[in-house]
N, C-alpha and C positions, 0 to 999 in steps of 0.2 A: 517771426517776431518783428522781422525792420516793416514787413505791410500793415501788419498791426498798428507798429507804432509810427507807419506816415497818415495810415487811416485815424488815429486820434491826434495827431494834430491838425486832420481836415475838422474834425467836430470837437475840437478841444475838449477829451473828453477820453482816460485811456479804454476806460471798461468799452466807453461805446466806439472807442476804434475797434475793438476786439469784434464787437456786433457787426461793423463795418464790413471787417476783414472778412468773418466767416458768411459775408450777405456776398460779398464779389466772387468768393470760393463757391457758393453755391449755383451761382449762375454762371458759372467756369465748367464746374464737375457736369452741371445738369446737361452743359450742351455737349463737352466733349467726352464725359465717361459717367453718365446717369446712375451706371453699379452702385459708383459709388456717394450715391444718397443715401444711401439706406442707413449707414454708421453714421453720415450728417445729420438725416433729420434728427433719429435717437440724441444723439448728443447735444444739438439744438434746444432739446427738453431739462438736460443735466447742466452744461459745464456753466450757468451765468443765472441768478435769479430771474424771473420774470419783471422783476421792476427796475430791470439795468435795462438803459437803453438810450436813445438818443432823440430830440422832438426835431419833426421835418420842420418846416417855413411855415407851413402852414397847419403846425396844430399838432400833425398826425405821430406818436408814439410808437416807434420800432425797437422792439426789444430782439435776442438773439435768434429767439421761435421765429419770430415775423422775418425778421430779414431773412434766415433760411430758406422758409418759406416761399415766400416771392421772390426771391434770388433763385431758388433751385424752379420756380415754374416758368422764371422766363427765360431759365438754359433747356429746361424738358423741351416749352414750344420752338425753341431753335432746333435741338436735335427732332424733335419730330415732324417740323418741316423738312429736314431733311432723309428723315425714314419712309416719309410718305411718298417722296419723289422719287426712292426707289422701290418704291412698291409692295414696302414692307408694313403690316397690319402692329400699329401701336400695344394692342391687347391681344398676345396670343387665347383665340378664340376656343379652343381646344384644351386648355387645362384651366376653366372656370370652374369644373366640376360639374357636380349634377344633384339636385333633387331640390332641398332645403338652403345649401349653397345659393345656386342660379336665383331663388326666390330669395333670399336676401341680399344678391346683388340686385337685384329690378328694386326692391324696397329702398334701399340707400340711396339708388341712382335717383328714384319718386323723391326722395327726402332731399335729396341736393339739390334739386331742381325745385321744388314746392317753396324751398323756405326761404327765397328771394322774393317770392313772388306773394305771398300770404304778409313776409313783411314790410310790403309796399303799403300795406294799409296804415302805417306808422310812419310814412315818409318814404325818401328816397335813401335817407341818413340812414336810417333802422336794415331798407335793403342792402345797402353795403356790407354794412355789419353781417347782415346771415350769408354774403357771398364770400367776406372773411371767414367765417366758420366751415362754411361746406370748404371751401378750400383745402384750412388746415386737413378735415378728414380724409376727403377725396382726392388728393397728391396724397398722402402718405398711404393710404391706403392701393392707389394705382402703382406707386414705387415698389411696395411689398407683394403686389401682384405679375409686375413686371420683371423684378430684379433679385430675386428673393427664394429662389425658387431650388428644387432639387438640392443636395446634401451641401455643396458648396455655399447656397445661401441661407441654407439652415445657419449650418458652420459658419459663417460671418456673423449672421445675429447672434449664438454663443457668443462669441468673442466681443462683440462689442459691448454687448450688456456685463460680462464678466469687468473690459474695461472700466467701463462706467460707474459701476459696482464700486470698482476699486480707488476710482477718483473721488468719490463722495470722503471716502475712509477717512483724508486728513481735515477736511472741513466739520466735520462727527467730532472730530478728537479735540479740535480747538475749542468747541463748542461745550463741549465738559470740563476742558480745562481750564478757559477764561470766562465762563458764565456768559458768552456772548458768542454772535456769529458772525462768521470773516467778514460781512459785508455790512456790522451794524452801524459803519462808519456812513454809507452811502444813501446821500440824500435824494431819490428821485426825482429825475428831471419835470413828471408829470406829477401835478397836487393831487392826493386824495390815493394814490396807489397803494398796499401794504406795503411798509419795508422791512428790515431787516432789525429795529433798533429796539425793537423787544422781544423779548426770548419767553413759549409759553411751556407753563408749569403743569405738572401735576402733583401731587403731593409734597408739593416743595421740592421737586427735582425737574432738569432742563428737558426737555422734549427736541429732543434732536432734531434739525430740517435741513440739516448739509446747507445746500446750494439752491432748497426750494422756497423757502421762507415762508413753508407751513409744514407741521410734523405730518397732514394727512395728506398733501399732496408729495412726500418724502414715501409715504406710506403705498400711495397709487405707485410709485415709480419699482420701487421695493418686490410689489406683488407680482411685478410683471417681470420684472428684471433677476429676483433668485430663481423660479423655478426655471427661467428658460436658459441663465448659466449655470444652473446645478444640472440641468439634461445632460453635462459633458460628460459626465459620469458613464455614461452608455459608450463613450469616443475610446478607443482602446487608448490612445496616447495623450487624450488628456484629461484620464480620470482624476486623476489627482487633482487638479485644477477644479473641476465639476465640484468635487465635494468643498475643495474648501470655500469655494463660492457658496455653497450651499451653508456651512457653518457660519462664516463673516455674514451673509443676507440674514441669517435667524439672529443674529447677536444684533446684528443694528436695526429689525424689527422691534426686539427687545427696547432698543433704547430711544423708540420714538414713541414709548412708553400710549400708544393708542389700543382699541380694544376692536376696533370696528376688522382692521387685517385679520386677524384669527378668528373672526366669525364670518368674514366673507370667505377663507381658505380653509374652512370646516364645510361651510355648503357647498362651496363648488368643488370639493371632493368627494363630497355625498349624493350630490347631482350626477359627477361622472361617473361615478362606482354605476347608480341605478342607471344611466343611460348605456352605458357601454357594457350591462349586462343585459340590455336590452328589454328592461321592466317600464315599459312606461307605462304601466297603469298602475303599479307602485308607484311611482314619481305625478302622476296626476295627483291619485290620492295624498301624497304628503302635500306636492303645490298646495291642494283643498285645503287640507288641515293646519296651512300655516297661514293662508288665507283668511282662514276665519277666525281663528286665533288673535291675529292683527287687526283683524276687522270689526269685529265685535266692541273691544275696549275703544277701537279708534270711532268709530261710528258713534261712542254713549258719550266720547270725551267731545265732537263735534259737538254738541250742544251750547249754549253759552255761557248756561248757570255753573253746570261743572268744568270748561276752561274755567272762568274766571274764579273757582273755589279753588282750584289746582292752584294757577297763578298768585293766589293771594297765600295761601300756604305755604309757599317757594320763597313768597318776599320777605316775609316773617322770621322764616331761618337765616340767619345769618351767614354771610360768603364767609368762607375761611380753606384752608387747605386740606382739611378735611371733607367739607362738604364739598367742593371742585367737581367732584365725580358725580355728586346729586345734580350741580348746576348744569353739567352739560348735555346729562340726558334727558334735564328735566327743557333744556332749550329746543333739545332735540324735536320734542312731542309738540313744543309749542308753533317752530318753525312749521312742523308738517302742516299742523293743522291750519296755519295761515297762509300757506301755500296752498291749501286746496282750496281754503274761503277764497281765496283772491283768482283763482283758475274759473273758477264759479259763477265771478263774474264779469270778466271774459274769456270764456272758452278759444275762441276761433284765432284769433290775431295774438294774445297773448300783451303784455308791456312791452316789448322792446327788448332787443339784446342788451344784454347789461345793466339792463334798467329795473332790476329788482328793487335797488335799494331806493332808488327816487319814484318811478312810475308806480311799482306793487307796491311801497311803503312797507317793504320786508328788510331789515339786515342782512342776513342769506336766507337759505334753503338748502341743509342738509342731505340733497337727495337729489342727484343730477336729473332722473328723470322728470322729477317736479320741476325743478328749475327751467327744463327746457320746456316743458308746459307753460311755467308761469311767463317764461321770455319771448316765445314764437309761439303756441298758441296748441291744441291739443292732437290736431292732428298730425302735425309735425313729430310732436314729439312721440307718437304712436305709430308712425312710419319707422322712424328709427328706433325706436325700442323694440316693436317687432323684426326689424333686417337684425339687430345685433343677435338677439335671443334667437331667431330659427336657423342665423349662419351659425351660433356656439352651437346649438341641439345639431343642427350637418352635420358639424365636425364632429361632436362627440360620439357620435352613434356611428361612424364609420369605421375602416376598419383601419385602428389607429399602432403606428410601430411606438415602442420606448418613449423617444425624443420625442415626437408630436403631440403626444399625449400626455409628457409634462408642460409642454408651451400649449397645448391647446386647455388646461387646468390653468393656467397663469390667466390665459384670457376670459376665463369663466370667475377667477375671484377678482380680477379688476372688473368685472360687469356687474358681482355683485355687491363690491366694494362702494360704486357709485349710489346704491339704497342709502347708504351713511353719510356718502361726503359728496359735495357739489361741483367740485375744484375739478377744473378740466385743462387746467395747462399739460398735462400728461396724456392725453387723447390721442395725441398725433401716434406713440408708440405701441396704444392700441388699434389701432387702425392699420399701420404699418403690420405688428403681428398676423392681423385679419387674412388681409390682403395675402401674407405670405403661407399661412394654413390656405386659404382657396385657392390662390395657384400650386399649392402643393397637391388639389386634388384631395385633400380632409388627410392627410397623409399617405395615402396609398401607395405615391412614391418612394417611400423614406425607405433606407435600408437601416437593420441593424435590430437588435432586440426585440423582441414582442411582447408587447405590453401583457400583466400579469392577467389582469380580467381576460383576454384573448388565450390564453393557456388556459386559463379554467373552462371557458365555453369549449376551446376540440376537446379535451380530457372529456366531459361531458358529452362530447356530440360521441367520441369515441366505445363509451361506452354502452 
């Protein structure tokens, strides 16, 4: 607390001394005990909005992710100047795994490396930007590969997401209690960022965001964060813990009153079921048929005359608390499809990081994937769609204990959670899970329970 609060009277500023604080602690930890990153970064994502922060001299906006961030890579490059000179290899080369793994590590590594370089065609400004982004992924994802590893770092990420979990609780409670959230008071230092000083609705009821200052990126954090503390349940001594992680995570799903969570955690439980009984030509055939499903209405609705009948239809009905629910799926269909007009035409380079709202002349983009089409350009964003999608398919098809196979479900409805919501300040903690499923090997290492689908296949092979 006293660095805290010398750090906000260096930036006159208490929240952004806190940012301060935890930027000096990360470049502290990173050089002399790197371990422990992995509960920094995570919590980097939770304990502060993304719009608390503090503006350099010249311009640049650091919020608590960022300072983390950069704080914890210029303690990594000290400690691994000094790994290197004793001759010790940064990335144990031997537990990357093998098959689908290894091939979405080279596709990430292509994607990090590409999307400096592709958005040089937008300036020098725009390359920064994508060397900010591969960063966030690329550190957290090497932390989780490095540090993260066998049952001790299983069992830290339990714990910290359980934490976590529980820190959000009284910010939830305020937020139904006083009709507002802790931080509606705070006016961000940078114009034009979202803040906190309106609360959204749906049916006339609060939409709870804790600490995130949107109910769906509450929702990202949510999907990743219950089923990998409700895994404790498999821990002989802290079952008890597991579960009621698991009931507080369903109750405050509940109250961020979204729809898109229980349809991303119905598929990537229907995905695992079929892959890890090892049906993939079931699982082709459904991809197909949901494919076309989507594709069909979406391809008639790409035309102009039927947008614009749609549109005109929607305007005519009048907003009210009722219709709320028509408006946002009906913004939903609209976004997509102006997301794909504006991909169209520019495929290669894309607008610009950030630059949906001014470059593409879109509001948002409901759909990270698109988004990072419409901001870096297609190839980019087809590099990393394929590393994320063929490292979940590794993992799941492997041969997965209990615990792995609930965090490695948590990473499969945050991938498919992103189809819905664009919002990527919660990335870094998928990226960090990634990282710590591949150096686990897809789990192979993991001791303790055997996941249900692997009972059914020996019973089967036994017979």
């Amino acid at each position: 607390m006293a660095i805290a609060g010398a750090a906000g009277a260096l930036v006159g500023d208490a929240l952004a001394g806190v940012v301060l604080a935890f930027s000096i602690a990360a470049t502290l930890v990173g050089a002399l005990r790197p371990r422990l990153l992995v509960p920094l970064i995570a919590a980097s994502c939770v304990v502060l909005p993304p719009y608390v922060g503090w503006l350099l001299p010249w311009g640049g906006f650091v919020n608590l992710q960022r300072g983390v961030m950069y704080g914890a890579l210029l303690g990594v490059i000290l400690w691994g100047l000094r790994e290197r000179s004793e001759g010790r290899w940064l990335v144990p080369v031997d537990s990357l795994g093998q098959g689908p793994t290894k091939l979405a590590i080279v596709l990430l590594a292509g994607a990090w490396v590409v999307a400096p370089v592709i958005a040089m065609a937008l300036g020098l400004g725009n390359s920064a930007k994508a060397v900010n982004s591969a960063v966030y992924q690329a550190l957290a994802f090497w932390v989780g590969l490095r540090f993260a590893q066998g049952r001790d770092g299983r069992r830290g990420l339990q714990l910290t997401f359980a934490f976590l979990l529980l820190y959000t609780v009284p910010y939830w409670l305020y937020e139904l209690q006083a009709g507002r959230g802790v931080f509606a008071w705070y006016v961000p230092p940078l114009p034009g960022l979202l803040s906190g000083q309106g609360e959204i609705l749906r049916n006339g009821q609060i939409r709870v965001a804790a600490t995130f200052g949107q109910p769906l990126a509450f929702d990202q954090f949510l999907l990743m964060a219950v089923p990998v503390a409700a895994s404790m349940v498999y821990a002989r001594l802290l079952r008890i813990l597991g579960a009621a992680m698991g009931v507080l995570g369903v109750v405050t799903l509940v109250l961020t009153r979204s729809r898109s969570p229980w349809v991303a955690l119905i598929v990537a439980a229907v995905a695992l079921i079929i892959v890890q009984r090892r049906k993939v030509r079931v699982a082709l055939i459904v991809a197909a048929l949901v494919t076309a499903v989507v594709a069909i209405p979406l391809a008639r609705s790409f035309r102009s005359q039927v947008l614009a009948h749609a549109a005109k239809s929607l305007v005519l009905t009048r907003y009210s608390r009722k219709s709320e629910t028509e408006y946002s799926a009906a913004a939903r269909v609209f976004l997509t499809l102006g997301a794909l007009r504006v991909i169209r035409r520019h495929p290669l380079a894309g607008y610009g990081v950030n630059a949906t709202a001014v470059a593409a002349q879109l509001p948002t983009v409901d759909d990270y994937y698109l988004a990072l089409a419409v901001e870096q350009g297609v190839l980019l964003a087809a590099l990393l769609t394929a590393a994320l999608w063929v490292g979940w398919f590794g993992l799941a098809r492997s041969p997965l204990r209990a615990e792995s196979l609930w965090i490695t479900f948590a990473v499969g409805a945050y991938l498919v959670e992103w189809v819905f919501v664009g919002l990527h300040d919660t990335s870094p903690l998928l990226f960090l899970m990634l990282g710590h499923l591949f150096g686990a090997g897809g789990g192979k290492s993991y001791e303790g329970p055997v996941a249900p689908t692997q009972l059914a296949e020996r019973s089967d092979t036994r017979s």
